[in-house]
Biotite code that builds the C-alpha atoms (Angstrom):
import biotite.structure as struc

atoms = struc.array([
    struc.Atom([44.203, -3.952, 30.869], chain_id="A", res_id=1, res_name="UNK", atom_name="CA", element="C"),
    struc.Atom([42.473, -3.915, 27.633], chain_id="A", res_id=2, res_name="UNK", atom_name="CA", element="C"),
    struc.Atom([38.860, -5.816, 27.405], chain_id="A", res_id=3, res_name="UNK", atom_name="CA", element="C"),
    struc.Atom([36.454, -6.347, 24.690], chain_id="A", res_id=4, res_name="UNK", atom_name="CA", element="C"),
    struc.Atom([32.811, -5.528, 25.851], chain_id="A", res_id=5, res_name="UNK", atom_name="CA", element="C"),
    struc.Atom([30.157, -6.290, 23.834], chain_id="A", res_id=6, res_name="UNK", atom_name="CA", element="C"),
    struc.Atom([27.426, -4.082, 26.380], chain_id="A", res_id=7, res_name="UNK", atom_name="CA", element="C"),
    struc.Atom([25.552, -1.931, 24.957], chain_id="A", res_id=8, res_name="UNK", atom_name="CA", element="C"),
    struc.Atom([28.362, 0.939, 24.963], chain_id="A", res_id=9, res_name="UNK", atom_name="CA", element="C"),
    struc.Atom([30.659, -0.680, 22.768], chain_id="A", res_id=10, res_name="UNK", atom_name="CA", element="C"),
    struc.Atom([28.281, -2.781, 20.741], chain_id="A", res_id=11, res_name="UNK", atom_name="CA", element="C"),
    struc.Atom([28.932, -1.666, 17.131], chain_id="A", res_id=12, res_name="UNK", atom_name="CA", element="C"),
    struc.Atom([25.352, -0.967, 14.988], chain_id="A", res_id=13, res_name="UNK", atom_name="CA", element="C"),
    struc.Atom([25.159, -4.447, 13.041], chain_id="A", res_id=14, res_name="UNK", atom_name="CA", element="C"),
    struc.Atom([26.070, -6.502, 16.205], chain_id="A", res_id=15, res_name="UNK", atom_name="CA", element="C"),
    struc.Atom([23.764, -4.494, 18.113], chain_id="A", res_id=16, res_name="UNK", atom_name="CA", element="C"),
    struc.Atom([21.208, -5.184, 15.622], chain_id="A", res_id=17, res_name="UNK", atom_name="CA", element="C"),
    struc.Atom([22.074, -8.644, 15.336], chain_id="A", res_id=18, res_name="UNK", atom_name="CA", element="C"),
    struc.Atom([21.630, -8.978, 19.012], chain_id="A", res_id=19, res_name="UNK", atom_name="CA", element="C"),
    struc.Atom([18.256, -7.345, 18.580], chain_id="A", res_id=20, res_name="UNK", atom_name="CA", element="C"),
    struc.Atom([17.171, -9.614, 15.964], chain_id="A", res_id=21, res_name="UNK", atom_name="CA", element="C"),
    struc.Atom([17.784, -12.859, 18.035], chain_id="A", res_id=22, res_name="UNK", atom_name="CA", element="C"),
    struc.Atom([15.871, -11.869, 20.849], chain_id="A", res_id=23, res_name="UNK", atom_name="CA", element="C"),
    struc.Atom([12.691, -10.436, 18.859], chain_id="A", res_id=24, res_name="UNK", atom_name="CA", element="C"),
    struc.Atom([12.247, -12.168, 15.291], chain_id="A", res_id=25, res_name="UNK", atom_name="CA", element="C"),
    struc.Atom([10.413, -14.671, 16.853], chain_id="A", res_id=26, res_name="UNK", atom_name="CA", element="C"),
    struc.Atom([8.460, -13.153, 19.257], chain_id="A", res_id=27, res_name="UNK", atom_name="CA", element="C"),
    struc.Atom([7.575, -10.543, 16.216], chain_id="A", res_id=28, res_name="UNK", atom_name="CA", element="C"),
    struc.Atom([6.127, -13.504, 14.052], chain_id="A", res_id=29, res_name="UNK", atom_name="CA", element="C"),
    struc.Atom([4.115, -15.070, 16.611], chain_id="A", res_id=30, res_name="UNK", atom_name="CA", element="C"),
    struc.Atom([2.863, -11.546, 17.500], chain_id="A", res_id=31, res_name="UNK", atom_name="CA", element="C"),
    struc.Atom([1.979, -11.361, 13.420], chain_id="A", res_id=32, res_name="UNK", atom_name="CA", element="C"),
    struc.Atom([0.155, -14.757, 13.768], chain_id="A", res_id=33, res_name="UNK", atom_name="CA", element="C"),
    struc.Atom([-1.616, -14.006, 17.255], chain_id="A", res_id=34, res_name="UNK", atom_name="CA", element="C"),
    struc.Atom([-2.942, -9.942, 16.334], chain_id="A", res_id=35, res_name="UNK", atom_name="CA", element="C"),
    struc.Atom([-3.414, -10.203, 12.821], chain_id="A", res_id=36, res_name="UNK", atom_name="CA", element="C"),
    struc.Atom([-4.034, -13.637, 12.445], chain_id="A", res_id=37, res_name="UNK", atom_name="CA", element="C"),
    struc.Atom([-1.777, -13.993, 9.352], chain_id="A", res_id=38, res_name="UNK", atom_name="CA", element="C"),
    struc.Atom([-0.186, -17.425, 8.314], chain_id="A", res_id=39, res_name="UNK", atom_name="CA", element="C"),
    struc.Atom([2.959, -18.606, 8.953], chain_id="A", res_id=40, res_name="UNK", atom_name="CA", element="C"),
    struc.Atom([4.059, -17.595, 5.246], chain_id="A", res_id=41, res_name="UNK", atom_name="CA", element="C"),
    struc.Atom([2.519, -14.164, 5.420], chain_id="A", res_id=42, res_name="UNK", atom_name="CA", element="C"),
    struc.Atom([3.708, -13.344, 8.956], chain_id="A", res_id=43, res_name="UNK", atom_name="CA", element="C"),
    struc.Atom([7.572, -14.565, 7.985], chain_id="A", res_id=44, res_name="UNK", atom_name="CA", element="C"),
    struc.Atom([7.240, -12.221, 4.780], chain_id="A", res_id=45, res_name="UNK", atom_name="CA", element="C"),
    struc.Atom([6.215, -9.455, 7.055], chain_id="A", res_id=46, res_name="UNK", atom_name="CA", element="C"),
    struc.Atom([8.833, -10.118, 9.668], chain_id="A", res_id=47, res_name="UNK", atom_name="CA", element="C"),
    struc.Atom([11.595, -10.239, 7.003], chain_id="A", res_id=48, res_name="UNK", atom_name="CA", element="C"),
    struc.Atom([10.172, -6.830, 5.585], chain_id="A", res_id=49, res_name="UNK", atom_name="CA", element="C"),
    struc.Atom([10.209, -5.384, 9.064], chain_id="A", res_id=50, res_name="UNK", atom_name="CA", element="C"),
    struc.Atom([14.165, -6.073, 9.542], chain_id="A", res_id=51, res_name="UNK", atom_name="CA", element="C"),
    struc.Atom([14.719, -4.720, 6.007], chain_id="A", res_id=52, res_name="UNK", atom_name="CA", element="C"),
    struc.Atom([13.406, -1.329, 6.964], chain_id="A", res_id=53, res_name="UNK", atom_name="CA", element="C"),
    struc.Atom([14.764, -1.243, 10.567], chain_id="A", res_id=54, res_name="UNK", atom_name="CA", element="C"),
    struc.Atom([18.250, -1.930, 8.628], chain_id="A", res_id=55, res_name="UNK", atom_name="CA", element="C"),
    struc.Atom([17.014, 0.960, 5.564], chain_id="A", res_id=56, res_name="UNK", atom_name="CA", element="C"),
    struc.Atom([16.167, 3.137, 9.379], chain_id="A", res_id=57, res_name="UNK", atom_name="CA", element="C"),
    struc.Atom([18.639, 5.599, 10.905], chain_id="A", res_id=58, res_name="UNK", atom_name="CA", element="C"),
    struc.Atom([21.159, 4.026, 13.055], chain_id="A", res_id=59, res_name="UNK", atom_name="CA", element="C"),
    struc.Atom([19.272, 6.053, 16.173], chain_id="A", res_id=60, res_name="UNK", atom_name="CA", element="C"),
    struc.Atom([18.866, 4.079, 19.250], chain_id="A", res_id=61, res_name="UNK", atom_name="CA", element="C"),
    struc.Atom([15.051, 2.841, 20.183], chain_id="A", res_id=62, res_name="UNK", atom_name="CA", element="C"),
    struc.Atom([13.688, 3.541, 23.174], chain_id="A", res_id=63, res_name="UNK", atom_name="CA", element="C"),
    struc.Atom([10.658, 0.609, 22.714], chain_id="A", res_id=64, res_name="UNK", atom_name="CA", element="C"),
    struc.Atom([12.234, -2.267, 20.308], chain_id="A", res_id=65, res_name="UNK", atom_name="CA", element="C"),
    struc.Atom([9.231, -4.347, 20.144], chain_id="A", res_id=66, res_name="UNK", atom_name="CA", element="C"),
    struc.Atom([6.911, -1.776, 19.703], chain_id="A", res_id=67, res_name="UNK", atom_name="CA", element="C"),
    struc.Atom([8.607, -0.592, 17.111], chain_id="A", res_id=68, res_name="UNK", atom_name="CA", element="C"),
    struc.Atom([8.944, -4.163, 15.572], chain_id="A", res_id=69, res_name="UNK", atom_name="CA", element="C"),
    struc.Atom([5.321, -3.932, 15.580], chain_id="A", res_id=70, res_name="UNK", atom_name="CA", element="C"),
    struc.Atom([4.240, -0.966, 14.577], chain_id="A", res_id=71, res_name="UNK", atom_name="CA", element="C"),
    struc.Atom([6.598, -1.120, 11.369], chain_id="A", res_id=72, res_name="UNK", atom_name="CA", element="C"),
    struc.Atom([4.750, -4.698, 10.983], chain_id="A", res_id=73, res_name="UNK", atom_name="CA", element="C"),
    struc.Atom([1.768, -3.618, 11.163], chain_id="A", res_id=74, res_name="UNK", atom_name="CA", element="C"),
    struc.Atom([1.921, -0.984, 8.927], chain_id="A", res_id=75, res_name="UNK", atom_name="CA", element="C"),
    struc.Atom([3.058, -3.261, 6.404], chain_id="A", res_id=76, res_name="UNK", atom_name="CA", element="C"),
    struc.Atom([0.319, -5.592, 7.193], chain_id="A", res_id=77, res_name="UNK", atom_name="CA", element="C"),
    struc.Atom([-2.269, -2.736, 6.311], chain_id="A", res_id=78, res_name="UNK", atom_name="CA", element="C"),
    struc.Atom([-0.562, -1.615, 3.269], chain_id="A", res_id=79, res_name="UNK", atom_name="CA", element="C"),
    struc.Atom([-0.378, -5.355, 2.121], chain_id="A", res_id=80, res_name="UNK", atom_name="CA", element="C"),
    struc.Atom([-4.235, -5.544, 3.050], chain_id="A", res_id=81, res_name="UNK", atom_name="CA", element="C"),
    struc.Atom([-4.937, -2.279, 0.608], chain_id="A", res_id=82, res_name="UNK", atom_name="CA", element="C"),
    struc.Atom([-3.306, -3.767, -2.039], chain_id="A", res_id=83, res_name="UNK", atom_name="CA", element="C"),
    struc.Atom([-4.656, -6.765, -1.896], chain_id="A", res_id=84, res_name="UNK", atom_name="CA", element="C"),
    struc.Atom([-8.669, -5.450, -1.487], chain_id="A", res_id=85, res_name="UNK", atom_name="CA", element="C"),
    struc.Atom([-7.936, -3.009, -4.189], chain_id="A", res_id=86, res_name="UNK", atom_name="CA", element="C"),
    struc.Atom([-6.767, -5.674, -6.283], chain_id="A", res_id=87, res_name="UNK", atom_name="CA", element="C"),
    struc.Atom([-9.810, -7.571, -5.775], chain_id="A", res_id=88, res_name="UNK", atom_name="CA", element="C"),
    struc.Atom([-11.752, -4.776, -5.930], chain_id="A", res_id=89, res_name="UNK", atom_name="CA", element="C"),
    struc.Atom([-10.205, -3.751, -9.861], chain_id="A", res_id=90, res_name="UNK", atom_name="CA", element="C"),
    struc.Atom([-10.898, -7.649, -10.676], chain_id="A", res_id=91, res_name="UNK", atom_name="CA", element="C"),
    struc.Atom([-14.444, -7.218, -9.647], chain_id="A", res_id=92, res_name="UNK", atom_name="CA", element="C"),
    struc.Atom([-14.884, -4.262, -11.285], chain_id="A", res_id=93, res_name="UNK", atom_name="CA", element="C"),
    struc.Atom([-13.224, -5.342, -14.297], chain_id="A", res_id=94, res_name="UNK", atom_name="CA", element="C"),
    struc.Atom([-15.799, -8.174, -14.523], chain_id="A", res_id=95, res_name="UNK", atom_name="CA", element="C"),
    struc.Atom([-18.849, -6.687, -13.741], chain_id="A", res_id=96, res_name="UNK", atom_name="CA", element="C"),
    struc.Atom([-17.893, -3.891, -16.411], chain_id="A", res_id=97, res_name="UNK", atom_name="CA", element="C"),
    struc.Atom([-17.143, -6.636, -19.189], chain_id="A", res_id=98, res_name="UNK", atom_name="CA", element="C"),
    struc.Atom([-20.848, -8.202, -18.153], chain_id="A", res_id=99, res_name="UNK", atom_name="CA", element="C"),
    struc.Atom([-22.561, -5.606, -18.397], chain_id="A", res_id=100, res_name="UNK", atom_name="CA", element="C"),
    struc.Atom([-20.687, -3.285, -20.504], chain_id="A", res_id=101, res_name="UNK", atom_name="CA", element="C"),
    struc.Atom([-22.962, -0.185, -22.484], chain_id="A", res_id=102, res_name="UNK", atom_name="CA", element="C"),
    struc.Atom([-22.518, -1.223, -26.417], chain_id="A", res_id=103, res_name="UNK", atom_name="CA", element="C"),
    struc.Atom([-22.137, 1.655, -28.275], chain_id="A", res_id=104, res_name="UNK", atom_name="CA", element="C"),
    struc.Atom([-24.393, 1.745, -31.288], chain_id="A", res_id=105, res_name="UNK", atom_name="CA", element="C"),
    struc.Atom([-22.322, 3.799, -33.985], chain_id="A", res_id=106, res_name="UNK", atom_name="CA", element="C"),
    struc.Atom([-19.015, 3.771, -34.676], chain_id="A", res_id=107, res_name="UNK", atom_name="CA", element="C"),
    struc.Atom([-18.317, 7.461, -33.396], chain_id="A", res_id=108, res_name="UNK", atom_name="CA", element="C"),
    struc.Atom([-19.195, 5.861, -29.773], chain_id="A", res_id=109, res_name="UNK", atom_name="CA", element="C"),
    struc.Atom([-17.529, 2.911, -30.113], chain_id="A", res_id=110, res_name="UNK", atom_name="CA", element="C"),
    struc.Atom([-14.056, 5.416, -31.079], chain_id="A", res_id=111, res_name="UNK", atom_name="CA", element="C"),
    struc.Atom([-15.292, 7.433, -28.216], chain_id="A", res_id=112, res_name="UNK", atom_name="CA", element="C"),
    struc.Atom([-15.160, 4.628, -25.978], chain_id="A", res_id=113, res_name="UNK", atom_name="CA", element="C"),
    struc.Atom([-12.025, 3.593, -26.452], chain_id="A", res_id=114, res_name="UNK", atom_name="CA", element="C"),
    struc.Atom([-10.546, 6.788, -26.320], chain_id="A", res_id=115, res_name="UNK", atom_name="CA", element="C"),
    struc.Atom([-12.176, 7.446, -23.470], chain_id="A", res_id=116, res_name="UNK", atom_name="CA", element="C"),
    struc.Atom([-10.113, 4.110, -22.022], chain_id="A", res_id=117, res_name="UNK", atom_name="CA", element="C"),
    struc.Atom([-6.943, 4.506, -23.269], chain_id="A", res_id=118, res_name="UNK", atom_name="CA", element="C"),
    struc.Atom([-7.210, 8.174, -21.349], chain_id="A", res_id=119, res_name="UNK", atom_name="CA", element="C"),
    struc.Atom([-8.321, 6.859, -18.141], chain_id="A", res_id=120, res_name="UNK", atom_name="CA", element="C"),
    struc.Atom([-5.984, 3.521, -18.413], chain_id="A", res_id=121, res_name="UNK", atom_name="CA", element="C"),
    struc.Atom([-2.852, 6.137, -19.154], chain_id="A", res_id=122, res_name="UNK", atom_name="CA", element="C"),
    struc.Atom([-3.433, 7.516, -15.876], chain_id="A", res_id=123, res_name="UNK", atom_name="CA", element="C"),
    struc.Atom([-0.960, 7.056, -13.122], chain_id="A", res_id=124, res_name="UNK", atom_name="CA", element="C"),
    struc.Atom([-2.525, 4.278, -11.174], chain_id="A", res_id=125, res_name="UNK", atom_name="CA", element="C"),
    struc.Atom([-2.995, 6.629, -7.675], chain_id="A", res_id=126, res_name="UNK", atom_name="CA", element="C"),
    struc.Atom([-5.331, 8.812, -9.640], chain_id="A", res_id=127, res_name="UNK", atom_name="CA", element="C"),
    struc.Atom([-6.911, 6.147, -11.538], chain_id="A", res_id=128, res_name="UNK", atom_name="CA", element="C"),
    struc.Atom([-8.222, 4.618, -8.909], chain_id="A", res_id=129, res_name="UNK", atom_name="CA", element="C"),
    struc.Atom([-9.636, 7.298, -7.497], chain_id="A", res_id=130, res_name="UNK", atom_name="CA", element="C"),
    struc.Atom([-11.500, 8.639, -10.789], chain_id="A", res_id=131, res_name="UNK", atom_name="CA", element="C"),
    struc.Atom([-12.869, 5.224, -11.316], chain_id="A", res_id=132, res_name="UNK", atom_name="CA", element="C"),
    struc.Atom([-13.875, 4.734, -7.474], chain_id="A", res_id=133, res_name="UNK", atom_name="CA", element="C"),
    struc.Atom([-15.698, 8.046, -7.891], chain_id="A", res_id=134, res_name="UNK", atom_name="CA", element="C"),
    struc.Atom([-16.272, 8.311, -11.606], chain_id="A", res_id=135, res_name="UNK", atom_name="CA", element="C"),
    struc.Atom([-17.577, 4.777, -12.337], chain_id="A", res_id=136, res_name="UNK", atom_name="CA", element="C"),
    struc.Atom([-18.443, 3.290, -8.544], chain_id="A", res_id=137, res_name="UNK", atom_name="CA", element="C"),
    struc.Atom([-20.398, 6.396, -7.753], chain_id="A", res_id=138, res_name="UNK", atom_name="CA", element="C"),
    struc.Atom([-18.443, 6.390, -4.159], chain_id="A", res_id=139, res_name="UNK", atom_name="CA", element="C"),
    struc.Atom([-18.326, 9.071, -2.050], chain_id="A", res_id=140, res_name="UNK", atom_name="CA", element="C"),
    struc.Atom([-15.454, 11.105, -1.441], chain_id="A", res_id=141, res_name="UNK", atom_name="CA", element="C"),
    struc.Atom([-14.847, 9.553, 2.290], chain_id="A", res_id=142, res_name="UNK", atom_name="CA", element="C"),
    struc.Atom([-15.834, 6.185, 1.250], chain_id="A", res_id=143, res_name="UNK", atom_name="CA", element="C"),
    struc.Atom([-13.006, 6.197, -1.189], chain_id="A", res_id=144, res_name="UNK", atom_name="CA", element="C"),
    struc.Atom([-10.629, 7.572, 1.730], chain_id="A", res_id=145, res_name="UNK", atom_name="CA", element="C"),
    struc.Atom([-11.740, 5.010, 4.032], chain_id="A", res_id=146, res_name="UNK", atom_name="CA", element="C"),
    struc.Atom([-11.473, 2.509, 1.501], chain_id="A", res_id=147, res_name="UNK", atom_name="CA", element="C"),
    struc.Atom([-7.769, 3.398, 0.070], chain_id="A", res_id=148, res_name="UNK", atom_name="CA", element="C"),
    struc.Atom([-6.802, 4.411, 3.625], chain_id="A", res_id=149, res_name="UNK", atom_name="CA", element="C"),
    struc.Atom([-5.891, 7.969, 2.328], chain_id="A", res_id=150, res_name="UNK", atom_name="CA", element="C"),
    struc.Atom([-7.498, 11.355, 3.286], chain_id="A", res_id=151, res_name="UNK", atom_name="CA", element="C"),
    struc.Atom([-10.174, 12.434, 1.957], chain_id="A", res_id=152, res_name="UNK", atom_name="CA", element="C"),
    struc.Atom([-8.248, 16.169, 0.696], chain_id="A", res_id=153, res_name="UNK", atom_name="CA", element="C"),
    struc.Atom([-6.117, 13.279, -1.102], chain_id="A", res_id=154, res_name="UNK", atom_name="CA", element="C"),
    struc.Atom([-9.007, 12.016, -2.652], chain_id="A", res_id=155, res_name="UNK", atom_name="CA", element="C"),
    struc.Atom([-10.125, 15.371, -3.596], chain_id="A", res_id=156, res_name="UNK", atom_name="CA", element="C"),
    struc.Atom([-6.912, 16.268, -5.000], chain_id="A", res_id=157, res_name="UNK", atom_name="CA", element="C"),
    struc.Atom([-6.303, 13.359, -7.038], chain_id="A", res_id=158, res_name="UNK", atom_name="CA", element="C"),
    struc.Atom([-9.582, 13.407, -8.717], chain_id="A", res_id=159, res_name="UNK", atom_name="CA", element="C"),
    struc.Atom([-8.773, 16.867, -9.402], chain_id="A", res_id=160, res_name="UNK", atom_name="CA", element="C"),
    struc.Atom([-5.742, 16.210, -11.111], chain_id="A", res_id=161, res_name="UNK", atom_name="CA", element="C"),
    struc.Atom([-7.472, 13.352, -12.787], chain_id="A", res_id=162, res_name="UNK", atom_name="CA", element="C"),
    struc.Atom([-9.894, 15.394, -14.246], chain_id="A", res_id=163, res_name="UNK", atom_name="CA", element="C"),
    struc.Atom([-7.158, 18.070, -15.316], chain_id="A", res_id=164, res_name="UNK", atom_name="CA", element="C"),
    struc.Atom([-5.130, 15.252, -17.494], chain_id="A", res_id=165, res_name="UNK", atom_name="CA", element="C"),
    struc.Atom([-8.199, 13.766, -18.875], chain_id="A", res_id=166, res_name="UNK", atom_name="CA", element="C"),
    struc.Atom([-9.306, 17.469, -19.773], chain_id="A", res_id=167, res_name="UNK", atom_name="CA", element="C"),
    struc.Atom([-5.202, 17.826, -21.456], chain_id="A", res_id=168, res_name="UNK", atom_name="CA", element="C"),
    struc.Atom([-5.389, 14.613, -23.353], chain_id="A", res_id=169, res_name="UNK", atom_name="CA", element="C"),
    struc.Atom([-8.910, 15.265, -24.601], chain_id="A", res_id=170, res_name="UNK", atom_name="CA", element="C"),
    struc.Atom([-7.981, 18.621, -25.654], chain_id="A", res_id=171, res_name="UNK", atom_name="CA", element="C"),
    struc.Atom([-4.205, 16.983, -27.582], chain_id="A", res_id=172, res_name="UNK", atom_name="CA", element="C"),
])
């Protein structure tokens, strides 16, 4: 006698994620609101983002669903966070630089100066903002790692390779 099971055994990958998803999408966005104390907006963009990577994961079974749920979430949460505080941090620098911005006196600074912009603005954007954090901010080496979430030998390295291309492009 032939019988369809839908157990665990037989379940294929999209019904058994399927079946996952209606027993923890909303216990994950309530978690969202409770722990990080997101919004309801912010915690159903997270959720959503959550389920796209578990699909984008390997088909592997999970030993801990929910903590899984949640530490993908989370993650995503903290990456959200560093954009968003760098953002706010470039707009405040931004600002306070067109405040009280140095004016050059002679036209060979003023040329200087914008050179010296266009090089650091052609950057890619990783390196960039750590040669302005450390450049321009006068941060430390760990304060910009604890502030971008990234090691400090990442720091180290990308203001060394900031320096390098500025070097290049000066030198071109």
């Amino acid at each position: 006698m032939s019988r369809e099971s839908s157990g665990p055994d037989r379940a294929t990958p999209t019904s058994a994620l399927r079946s996952w998803h209606d027993r923890d999408a909303e216990w994950l966005r309530e978690i969202l609101q409770r722990r990080l104390r997101v919004d309801h907006a912010l915690a159903d963009d997270i959720a959503q983002e959550t389920w796209v990577r578990v699909l984008k994961a390997t088909q592997v079974g999970v030993e801990h669903p929910r903590a899984f749920l949640l530490k993908i979430a989370t993650n995503l949460f903290r990456d959200a966070r560093r954009r968003d505080n760098l953002h706010a941090f470039k707009l405040k620098l931004w600002s306070s630089s067109q405040e009280s911005a140095f004016q050059p006196q002679s036209l060979e600074e003023q040329e200087a100066d914008r050179l010296l912009e266009q090089i650091i603005s052609s950057l890619p954007e990783p390196l960039r903002d750590v040669f302005v954090l450390s450049r321009f901010q006068r941060m430390t080496n760990r304060d910009i790692a604890s502030h971008l979430g990234i090691s400090v030998k990442t720091v180290e390295a990308r203001i060394s390779k900031a320096l390098e291309l500025c070097l290049t492009k000066l030198r071109d």
